[in-house]
C-alpha positions as CSV (number, residue, x, y, z in Angstrom):
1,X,18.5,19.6,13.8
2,X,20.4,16.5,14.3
3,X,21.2,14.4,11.6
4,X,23.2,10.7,11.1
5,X,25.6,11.5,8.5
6,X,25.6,9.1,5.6
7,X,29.2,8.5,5.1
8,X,29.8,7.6,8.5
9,X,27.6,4.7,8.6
10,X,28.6,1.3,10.1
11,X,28.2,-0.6,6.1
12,X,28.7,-4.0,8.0
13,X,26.6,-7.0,8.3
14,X,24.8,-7.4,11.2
15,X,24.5,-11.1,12.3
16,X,21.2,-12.3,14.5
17,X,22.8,-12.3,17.6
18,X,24.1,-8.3,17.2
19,X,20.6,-7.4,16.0
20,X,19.0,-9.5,19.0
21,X,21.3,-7.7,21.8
22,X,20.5,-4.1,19.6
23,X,16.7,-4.4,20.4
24,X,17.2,-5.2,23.8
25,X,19.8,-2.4,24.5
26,X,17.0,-0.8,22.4
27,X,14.0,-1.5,25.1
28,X,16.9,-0.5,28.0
29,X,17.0,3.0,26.6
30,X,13.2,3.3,25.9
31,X,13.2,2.4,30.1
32,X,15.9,5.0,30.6
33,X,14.1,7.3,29.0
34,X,10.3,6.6,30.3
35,X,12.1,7.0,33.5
36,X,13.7,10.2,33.4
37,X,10.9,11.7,31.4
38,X,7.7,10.2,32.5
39,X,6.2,11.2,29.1
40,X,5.2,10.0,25.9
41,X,8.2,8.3,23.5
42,X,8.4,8.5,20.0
43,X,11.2,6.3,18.5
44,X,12.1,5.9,14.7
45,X,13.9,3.5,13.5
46,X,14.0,3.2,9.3
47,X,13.2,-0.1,7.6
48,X,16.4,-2.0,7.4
49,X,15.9,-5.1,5.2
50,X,18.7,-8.2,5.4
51,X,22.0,-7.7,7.2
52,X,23.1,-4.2,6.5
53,X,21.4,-2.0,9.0
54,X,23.1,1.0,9.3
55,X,24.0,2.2,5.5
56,X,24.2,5.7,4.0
57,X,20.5,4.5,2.2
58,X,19.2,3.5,5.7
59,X,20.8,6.8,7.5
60,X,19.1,8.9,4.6
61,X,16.0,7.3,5.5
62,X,15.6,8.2,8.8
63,X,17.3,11.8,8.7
64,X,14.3,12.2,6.4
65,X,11.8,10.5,8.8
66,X,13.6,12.7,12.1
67,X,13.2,16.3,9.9
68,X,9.3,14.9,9.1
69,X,8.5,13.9,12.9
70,X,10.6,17.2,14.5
71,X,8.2,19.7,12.1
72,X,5.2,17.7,12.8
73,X,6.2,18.1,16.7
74,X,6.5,21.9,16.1
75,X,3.0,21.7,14.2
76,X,1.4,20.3,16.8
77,X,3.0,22.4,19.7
78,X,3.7,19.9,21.4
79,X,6.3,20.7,24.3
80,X,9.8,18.3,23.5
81,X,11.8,17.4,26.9
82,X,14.4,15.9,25.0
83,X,15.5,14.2,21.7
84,X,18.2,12.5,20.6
85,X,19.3,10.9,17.4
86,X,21.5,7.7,17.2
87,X,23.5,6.2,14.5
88,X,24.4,2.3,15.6
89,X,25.8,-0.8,13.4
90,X,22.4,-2.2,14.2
91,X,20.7,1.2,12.7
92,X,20.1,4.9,13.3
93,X,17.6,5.3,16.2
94,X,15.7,9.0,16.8
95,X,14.1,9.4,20.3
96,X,11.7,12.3,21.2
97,X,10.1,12.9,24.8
98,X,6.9,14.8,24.4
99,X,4.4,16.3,27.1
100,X,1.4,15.1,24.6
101,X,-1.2,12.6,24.5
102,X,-0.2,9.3,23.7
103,X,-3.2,8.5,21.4
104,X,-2.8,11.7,19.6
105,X,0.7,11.2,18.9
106,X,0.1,8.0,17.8
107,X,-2.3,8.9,14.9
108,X,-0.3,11.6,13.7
109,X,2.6,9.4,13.3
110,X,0.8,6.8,11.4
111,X,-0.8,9.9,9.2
112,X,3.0,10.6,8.5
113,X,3.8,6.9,7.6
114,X,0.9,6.9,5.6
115,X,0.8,10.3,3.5
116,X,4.5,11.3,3.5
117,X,6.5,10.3,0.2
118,X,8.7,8.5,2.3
119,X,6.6,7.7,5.3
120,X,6.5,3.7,4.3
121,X,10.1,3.5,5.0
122,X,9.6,4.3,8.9
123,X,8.6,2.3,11.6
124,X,7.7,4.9,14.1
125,X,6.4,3.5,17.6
126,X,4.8,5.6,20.7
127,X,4.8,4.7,23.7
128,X,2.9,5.9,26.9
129,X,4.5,7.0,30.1
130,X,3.9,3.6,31.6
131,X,6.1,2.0,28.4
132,X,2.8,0.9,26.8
133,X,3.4,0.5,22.9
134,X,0.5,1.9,20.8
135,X,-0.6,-0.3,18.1
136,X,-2.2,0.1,14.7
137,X,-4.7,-2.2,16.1
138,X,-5.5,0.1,18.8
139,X,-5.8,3.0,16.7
140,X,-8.3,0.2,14.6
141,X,-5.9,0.1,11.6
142,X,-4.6,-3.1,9.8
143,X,-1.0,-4.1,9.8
144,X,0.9,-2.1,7.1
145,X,1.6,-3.3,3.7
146,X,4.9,-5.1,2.1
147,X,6.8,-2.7,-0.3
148,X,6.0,-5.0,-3.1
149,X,3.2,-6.6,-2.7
150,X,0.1,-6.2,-0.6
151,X,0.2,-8.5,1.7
152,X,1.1,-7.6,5.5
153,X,4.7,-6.6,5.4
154,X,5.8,-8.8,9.3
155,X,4.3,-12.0,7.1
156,X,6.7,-11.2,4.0
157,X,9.7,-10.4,6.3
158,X,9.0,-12.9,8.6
159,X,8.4,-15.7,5.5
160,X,11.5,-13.6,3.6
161,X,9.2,-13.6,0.8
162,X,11.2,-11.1,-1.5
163,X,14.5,-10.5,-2.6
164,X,16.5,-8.0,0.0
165,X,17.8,-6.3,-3.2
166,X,14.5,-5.4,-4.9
167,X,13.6,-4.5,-1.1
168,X,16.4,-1.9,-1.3
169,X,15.7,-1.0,-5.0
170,X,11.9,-0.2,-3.9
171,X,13.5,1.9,-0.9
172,X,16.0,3.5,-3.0
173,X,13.2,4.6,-5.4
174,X,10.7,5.6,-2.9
175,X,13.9,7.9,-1.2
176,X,14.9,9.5,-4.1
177,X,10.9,10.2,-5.4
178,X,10.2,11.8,-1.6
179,X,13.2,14.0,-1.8
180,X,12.5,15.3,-5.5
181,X,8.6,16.0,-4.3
182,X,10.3,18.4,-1.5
């Protein structure tokens, strides 16, 4: 299994125009991919409050979230045509190419981000082999909740409604919880 070691991370800031050029080199690889492997596309990314995206909390996070979607890939049987793990300044990145339904994939990913320990700290899209991103909505789910509070969690990030530190605290404790329930 691949893994992003933690004491190799990036532990820099991240300024809006990095994290802006990130996502697009992001979508560029999510094309390179659809293309090669005409198939559905899982990609994790962990939750990465403020400026410091790629930390040995965030790297923890998603080597966590990669073991948690590579057994429920095996669970499934679902055939994998490639994955690859990524550890960037603008955060780790885990893509997996599966011959699977879309749909299915979709709601077993947000059954992991729902009912694993850790599966809040995940943001874990699917797309089709035509690049179509599937949604909560689609799946007719409502937008996930903010760490601490329960309001949608885009609103509080978007509003920066809470403190990055208590973000991190909350992430920290919700880690370290997960891995003692294993």
């Amino acid at each position: 299994m691949t893994t992003l070691h933690p004491e190799r991370a990036a532990n820099r800031a991240v300024g809006l125009t990095e994290l802006l050029a990130a996502r697009e080199q992001r979508r560029g690889r999510q094309q390179a991919w659809l293309a090669r492997h005409p198939a559905t596309l899982v990609v994790l990314t962990p939750l990465a409050p403020g400026a410091l995206k790629d930390s040995p909390l965030t790297r923890r996070i998603f080597n966590l979230g990669w073991q948690a979607l590579r057994n429920e890939q095996r669970r499934q049987g679902w055939h994998c045509l490639r994955a690859e793990a990524l550890g960037l300044p603008a955060g780790g990145e885990g893509f997996i190419s599966l011959q699977a339904a879309a749909p299915q994939v979709k709601q077993c990913c947000i059954r992991l981000e729902e009912t694993h320990p850790a599966g809040r700290l995940w943001d874990i899209d699917v797309l089709d082999a035509q690049g179509r991103i599937l949604s909560r909505d689609d799946c007719g789910l409502p937008a996930r909740r903010c760490l601490l509070c329960d309001q949608p969690a885009r609103l509080c990030a978007r509003q920066r409604r809470h403190d990055v530190g208590q973000l991190l605290a909350a992430m920290e404790e919700t880690l370290n919880a997960a891995l003692a329930a294993r």
